[in-house]
C-alpha atoms as one frame of an Amber mdcrd trajectory, in Angstrom:
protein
 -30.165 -18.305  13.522 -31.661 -14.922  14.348 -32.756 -12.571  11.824 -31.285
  -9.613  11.958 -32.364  -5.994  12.361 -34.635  -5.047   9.348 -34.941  -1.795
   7.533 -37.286  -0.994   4.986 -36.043  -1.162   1.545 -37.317   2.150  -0.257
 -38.201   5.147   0.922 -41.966   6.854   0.430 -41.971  10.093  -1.646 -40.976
  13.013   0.365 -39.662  11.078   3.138 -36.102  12.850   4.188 -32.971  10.569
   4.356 -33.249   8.487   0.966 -31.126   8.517  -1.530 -30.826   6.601  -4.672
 -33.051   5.035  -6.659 -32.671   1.513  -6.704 -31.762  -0.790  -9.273 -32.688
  -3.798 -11.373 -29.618  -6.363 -11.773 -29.184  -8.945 -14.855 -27.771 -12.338
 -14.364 -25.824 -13.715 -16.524 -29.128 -15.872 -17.425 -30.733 -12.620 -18.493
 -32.989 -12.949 -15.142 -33.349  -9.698 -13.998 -33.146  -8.870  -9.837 -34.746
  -6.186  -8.518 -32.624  -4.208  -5.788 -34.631  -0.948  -3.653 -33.617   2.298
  -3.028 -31.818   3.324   0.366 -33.610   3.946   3.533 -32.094   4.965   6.202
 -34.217   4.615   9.400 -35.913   1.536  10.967 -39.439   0.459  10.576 -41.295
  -2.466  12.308 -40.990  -5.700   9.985 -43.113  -8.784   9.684 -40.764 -11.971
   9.285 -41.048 -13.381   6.070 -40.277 -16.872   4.596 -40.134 -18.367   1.262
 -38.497 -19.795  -1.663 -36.844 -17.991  -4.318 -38.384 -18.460  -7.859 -37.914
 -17.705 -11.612 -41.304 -16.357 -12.393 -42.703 -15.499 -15.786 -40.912 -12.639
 -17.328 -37.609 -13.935 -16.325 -37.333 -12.208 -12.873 -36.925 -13.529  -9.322
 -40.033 -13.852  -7.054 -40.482 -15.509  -3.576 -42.864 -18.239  -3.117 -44.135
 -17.898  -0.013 -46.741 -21.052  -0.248 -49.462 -18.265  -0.926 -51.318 -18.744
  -4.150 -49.528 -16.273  -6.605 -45.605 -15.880  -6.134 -44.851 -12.424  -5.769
 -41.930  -9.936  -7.122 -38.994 -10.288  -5.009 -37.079  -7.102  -4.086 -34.611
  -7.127  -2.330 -31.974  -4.747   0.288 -30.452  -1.593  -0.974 -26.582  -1.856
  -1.983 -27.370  -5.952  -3.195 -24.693  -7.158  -6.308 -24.901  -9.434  -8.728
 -22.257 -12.875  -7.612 -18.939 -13.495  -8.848 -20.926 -16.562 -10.265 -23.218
 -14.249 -12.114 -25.968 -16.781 -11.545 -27.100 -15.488  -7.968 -26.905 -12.007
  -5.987 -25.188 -11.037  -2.625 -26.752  -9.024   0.129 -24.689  -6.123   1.645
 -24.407  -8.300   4.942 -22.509 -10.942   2.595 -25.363 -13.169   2.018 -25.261
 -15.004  -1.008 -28.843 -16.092  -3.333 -30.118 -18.447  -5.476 -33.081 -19.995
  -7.782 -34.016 -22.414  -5.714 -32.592 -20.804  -1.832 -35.068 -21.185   0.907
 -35.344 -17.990   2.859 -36.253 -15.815   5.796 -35.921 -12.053   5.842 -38.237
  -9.150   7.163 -40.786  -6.917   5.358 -41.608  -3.394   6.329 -44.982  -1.481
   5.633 -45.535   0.861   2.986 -43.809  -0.863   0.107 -41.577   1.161  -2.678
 -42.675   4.243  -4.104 -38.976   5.828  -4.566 -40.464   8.538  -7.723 -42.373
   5.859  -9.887 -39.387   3.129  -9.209 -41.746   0.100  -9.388 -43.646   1.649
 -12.290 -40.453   1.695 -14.547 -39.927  -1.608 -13.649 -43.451  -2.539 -14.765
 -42.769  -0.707 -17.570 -39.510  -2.759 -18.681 -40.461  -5.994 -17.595 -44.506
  -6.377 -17.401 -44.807 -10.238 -18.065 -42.800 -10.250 -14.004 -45.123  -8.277
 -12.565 -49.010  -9.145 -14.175 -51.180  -9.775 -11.963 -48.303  -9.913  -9.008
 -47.836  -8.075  -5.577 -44.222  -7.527  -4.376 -42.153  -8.929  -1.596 -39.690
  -6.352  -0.675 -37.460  -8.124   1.788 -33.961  -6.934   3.806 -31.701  -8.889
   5.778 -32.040 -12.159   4.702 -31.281 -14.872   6.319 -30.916 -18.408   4.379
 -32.768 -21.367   5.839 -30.936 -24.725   6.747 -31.954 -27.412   4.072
């Protein structure tokens, strides 16, 4: 299984060709899922595997074996299941609690006009003391 082509999620300030500003997603658990803004050029991506997690603060995270699991977010244009437990990509990929994972991070993170901020903001039990692992194009792992 190849991973595909991966994009960064969220655009830097300033940087022509975004649009929108991302989203945060409820479950019908009340677990909120963090989607990013549109980007729409390529960037170099480091491949990036984990587990995904309910953390503290009832968002998802990915567990990447590292010490602290961090905030997932994940591709632009991502909706909530027909389920309404889990989330689907916009290449059709459907997620879980519990889904093992690989999918690609770009440099430079999400700054989309204070995006990450208001979701500190609304939800800051998720994100205390956590990085984020903004992740496209995922591709599940084989259990």
């Amino acid at each position: 299984m190849a991973l595909s082509v991966v994009v960064l999620l969220a655009c830097a300030a300033g940087v022509s060709g975004c649009s929108s500003s991302g989203a945060q997603l409820t479950l019908d658990d009340g677990t909120s899922v963090f989607v990013g803004a549109k980007y729409s050029g390529a960037v170099p991506a480091i491949g990036v595997p984990g587990t995904i997690v309910r953390l503290d603060g009832d968002c998802w995270g990915l567990d990447d074996g590292g010490s602290t699991p961090k905030v997932l977010v994940l591709e632009h244009g991502t909706t909530v299941s027909e389920d309404g437990r889990g989330v689907v990509t916009p290449d059709g990929v459907e997620l879980h609690v519990g889904d093992d994972i690989y999918g690609g991070s770009g440099g430079g993170g999400i700054s989309d006009n204070g995006l990450v901020e208001q979701w500190r903001k609304e939800l800051p039990a998720c994100f205390a003391r956590r990085g984020l692992a903004a992740v496209s194009f995922i591709d599940p792992l084989d259990s």
